[in-house]
C-alpha positions, 0 to 999 in steps of 0.5 A: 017137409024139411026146413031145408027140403029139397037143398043141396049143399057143399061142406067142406071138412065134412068127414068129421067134427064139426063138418060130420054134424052139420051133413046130418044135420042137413040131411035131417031136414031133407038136404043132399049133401057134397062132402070134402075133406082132405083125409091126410094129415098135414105135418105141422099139425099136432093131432091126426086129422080125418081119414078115408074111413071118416069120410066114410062113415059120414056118408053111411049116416047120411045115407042112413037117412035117406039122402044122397050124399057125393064125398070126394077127397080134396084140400081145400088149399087147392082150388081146382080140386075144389072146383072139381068136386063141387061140378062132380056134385053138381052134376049128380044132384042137379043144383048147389044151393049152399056152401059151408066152409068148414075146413080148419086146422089148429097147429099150436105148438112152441116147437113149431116154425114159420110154415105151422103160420102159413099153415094155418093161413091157407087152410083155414083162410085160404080153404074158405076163399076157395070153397066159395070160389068153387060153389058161387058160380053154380049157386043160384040168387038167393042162395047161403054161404056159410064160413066157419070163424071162431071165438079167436077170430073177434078178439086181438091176438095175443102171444101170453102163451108161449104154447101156441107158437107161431101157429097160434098166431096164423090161426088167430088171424086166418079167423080175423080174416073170415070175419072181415072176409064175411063181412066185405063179401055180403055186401058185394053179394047182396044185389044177389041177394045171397047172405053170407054169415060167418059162425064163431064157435068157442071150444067145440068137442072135437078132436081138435080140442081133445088132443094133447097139443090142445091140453098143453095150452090150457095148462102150459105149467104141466110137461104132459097134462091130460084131459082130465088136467086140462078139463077144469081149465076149459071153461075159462073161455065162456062166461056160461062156465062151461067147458064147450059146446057140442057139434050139435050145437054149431050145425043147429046154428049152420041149418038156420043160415042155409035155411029160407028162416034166414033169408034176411040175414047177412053179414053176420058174425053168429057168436055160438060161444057160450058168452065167450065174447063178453069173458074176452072183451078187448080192452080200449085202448089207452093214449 
């Protein structure tokens, strides 16, 4: 029996990354799976985002494991289509136990406008709101949710790199606001008792990361740096010195919180950030 036998459970930007890992992963301990994600890109973000193809390919390595998997295309900034894929995948595999709220974007950038902010904001905010809003009424008491924040979400904003424009700022707030969102909804869920936790990742090897927009944060002081430029400069988010996390690594930590090991866990911004929180620690104000 797998630890999470039996489950069902709804990932949102499953197609790839951080999302792809955590459908495998739960497909390995015996979860069916509802997959979304938006397989287009969105105009103020830097890097390409998933694919059709992606999606695809996520459902083949679920499948490959004996699970049963339903994928739809929908964006996370449009509720009804939410609504829509998780009855559709409620109907096919009878119960919703969890969600994930995994969908991000990240569209840094000097040269970017106001709507790479607002951008940001619906997605990576927003998107969480409304996942939630479309699996709650079809999870059971008991049931887990589970929000994707980030290392930027537990620390002040900061505009000492012109790199990030005002999509960097957005991101950092939408992250501020899963936390504070995690935080209020565990206890208005709690007579339920179904936890909600938020995960906090530092840099993840991802697409997100390996991209050029990403490389010109970690070295601003090179017109176009590559990966190999950028690469020495990544770990100066994490006190452990390294330079990210794996996948991997995010959906051992998301098993846990779907899983009954669990059941008593609440309210919970879960730092997988290598000591990335104590490299960053804000500073007390002064009077």
């Amino acid at each position: 029996m797998g630890r999470v036998q039996g489950k069902a459970v709804f990932i949102t930007g499953a197609a790839r990354g951080q999302g792809r890992a955590q459908a495998v992963r739960l497909a390995a301990e015996g979860a069916d799976i509802i997959a979304v994600d938006l397989c287009e890109n969105i105009a103020t973000n830097g890097y390409p985002l998933a694919t059709e193809e992606d999606l695809a390919e996520t459902v083949a390595k679920v499948e490959k494991l004996g699970r049963r998997i339903v994928a739809r295309k929908a964006d996370v900034r449009d509720p009804a289509a939410l609504r829509a894929a998780v009855t559709e995948g409620v109907a096919e595999l009878g119960r919703l136990d969890a969600v994930v709220a995994q969908a991000g974007i990240c569209p840094l950038g000097p040269d970017r406008t106001a709507q790479a902010f607002l951008d940001a904001v619906t997605v990576d905010f927003n998107g969480v709101v409304h996942a939630v809003d479309a699996a709650l009424p079809h999870l059971p008491d008991g049931a887990s949710i589970v929000a994707t924040g980030s290392l930027a979400g537990l620390t002040p904003a900061t505009t000492d790199n012109p790199a990030n424009g005002p999509g960097g700022l957005g991101y950092s707030l939408a992250k501020r606001q899963v936390a504070a969102f995690v935080h209020d909804l565990a206890t208005v869920l709690a007579p339920r008792q179904i936890r909600v936790n938020a995960v906090h990742p530092t840099n993840v090897n991802t697409d997100m990361l390996n991209s050029d927009l990403m490389y010109r944060t970690f070295r601003p002081d090179l017109e176009h740096p590559s990966r190999e430029d950028a690469l020495p400069s990544f770990p100066a988010t994490t006190g452990f010195g390294i330079p990210y996390v794996e996948p991997e690594d995010i959906a051992e930590t998301v098993l846990f919180l779907v899983s009954d090991e669990s059941r008593y866990v609440s309210g919970m911004q879960m730092r997988v950030d290598a000591a990335g929180y104590v490299k960053r620690r804000p500073q007390l104000p002064t009077f």
